[in-house]
Every structure is written in C-alpha cells, then in structure tokens.
C-alpha positions in Angstrom: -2.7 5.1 -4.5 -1.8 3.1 -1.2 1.0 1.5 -0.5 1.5 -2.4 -1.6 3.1 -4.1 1.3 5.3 -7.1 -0.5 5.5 -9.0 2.7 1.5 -9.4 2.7 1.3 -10.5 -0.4 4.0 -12.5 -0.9 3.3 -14.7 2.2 -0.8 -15.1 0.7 0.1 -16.3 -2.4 2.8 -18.8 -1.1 0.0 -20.2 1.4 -2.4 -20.2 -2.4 0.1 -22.1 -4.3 1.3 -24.1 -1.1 -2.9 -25.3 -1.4 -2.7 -26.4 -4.9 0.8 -28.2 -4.9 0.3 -30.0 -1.8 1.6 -32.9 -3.2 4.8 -31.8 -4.5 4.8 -28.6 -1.8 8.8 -30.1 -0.6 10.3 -29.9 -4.5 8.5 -26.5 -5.3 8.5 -24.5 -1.9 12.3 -23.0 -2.8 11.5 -22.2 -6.5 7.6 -21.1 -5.9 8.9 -18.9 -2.9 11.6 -16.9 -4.6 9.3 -16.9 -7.7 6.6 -15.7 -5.6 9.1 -13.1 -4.0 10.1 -11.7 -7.3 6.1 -11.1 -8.2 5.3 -9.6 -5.2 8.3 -7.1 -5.6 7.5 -6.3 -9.5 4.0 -5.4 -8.6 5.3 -3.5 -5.9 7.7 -1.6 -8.7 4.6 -1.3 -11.1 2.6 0.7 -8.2 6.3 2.9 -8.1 6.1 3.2 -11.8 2.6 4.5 -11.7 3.5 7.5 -9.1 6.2 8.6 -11.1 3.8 8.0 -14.4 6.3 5.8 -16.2 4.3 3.1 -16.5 1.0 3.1 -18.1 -1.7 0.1 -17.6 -1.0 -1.3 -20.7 2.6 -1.7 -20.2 1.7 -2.6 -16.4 0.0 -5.5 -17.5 3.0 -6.7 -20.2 5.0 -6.6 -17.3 2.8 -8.7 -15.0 2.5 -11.3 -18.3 6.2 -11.8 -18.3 7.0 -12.1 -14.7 4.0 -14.9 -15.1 5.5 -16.5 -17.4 9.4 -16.3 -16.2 7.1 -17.8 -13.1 5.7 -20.3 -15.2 9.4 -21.6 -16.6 10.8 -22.2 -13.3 7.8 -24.3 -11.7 7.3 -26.1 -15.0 11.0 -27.3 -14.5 9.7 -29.3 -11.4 9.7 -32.7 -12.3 6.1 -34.0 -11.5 4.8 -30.8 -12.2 2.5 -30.4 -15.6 1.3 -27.1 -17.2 -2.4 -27.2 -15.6 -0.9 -27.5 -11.7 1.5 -24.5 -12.5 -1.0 -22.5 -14.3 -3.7 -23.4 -11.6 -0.9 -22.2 -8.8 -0.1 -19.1 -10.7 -3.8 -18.3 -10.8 -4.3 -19.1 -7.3 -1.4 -16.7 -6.2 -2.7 -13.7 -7.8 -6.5 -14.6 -7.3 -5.7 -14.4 -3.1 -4.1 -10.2 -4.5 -6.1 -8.9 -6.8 -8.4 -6.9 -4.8 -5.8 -6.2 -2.6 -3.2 -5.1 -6.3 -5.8 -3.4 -8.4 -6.9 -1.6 -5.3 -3.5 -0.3 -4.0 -2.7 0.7 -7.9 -6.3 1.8 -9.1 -6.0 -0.4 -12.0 -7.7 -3.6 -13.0 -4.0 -5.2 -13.3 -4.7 -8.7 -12.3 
C-alpha cells in the first residue's frame, strides 16, 4: 500500500467543491475546508488501519459513510445551501480521490 499524502488530497477536493459552490464559496469555504480536512485525515487513518489489519473494507467503508455524512450536517447548516448542492459537493470531493484512495489502500473504498 502507498502512502496517502492528506495535503494532496485535501487541497483537490477543496478546489472540487470550491467548483460546485461557487455561489456560496465565501459562507462555506471555513466549514467545507475543515470538513474536507477531517476526510482527508480519516482516509489517511483507514489506509493506517489497513497496515496494522484492524480495519477491514467493510468497516473502511462504514467509516467513510459517517464522516460523509458528519460532512453532510455541517454544509447542510449553510443557509442557502440545499441537500442536492451538498451532496453534489461531497461527490465532487471524493470523485477528484478515488483513483488516487482506492489506489493507495488497494480497496474500492470510494
């Protein structure tokens, strides 16, 4: 498994969401960038979990759904900010990674 770099990832799927909420880019960029930070370090603690084998894929990808939806909370509490522009940021951020993720972990996590 190769290393996931957190930096790299975390500043592709700011510039992903940034795309899809241009319009409200000012109100979301603090709470999409420390959301994003937080994803980018929990898959970098599922590829941890893997070398250590406590984690399987199964759990990996519970994991992933939660920090998605704890994701999901925060944007949605955005006012101007409706369920299909979160979800369509969410999607975009881990669209730009997933070859890059599933890669790195050898799992089809995203």
């Amino acid at each position: 498994m190769s290393e996931i770099n957190t930096e790299e990832i975390f500043e592709k799927m700011v510039m992903a969401v940034q795309g899809v909420l241009t319009n409200h880019w000012e109100e979301a960029q603090p709470f999409a960038e420390n959301e994003l930070k937080v994803l980018a370090n929990n898959i970098k603690l599922i590829g941890e979990l893997k070398l250590q084998g406590k984690i399987t894929e199964e759990q990996a990808k519970h994991y992933l759904e939660i920090q998605k939806s704890s994701a999901r909370i925060v944007l949605l509490t955005i006012e101007g900010l409706g369920i299909l522009a979160v979800e369509g940021a969410i999607n975009a951020a881990l669209d730009v990674v997933k070859g890059t993720v599933n890669t790195a972990l050898g799992w089809k996590l995203i």
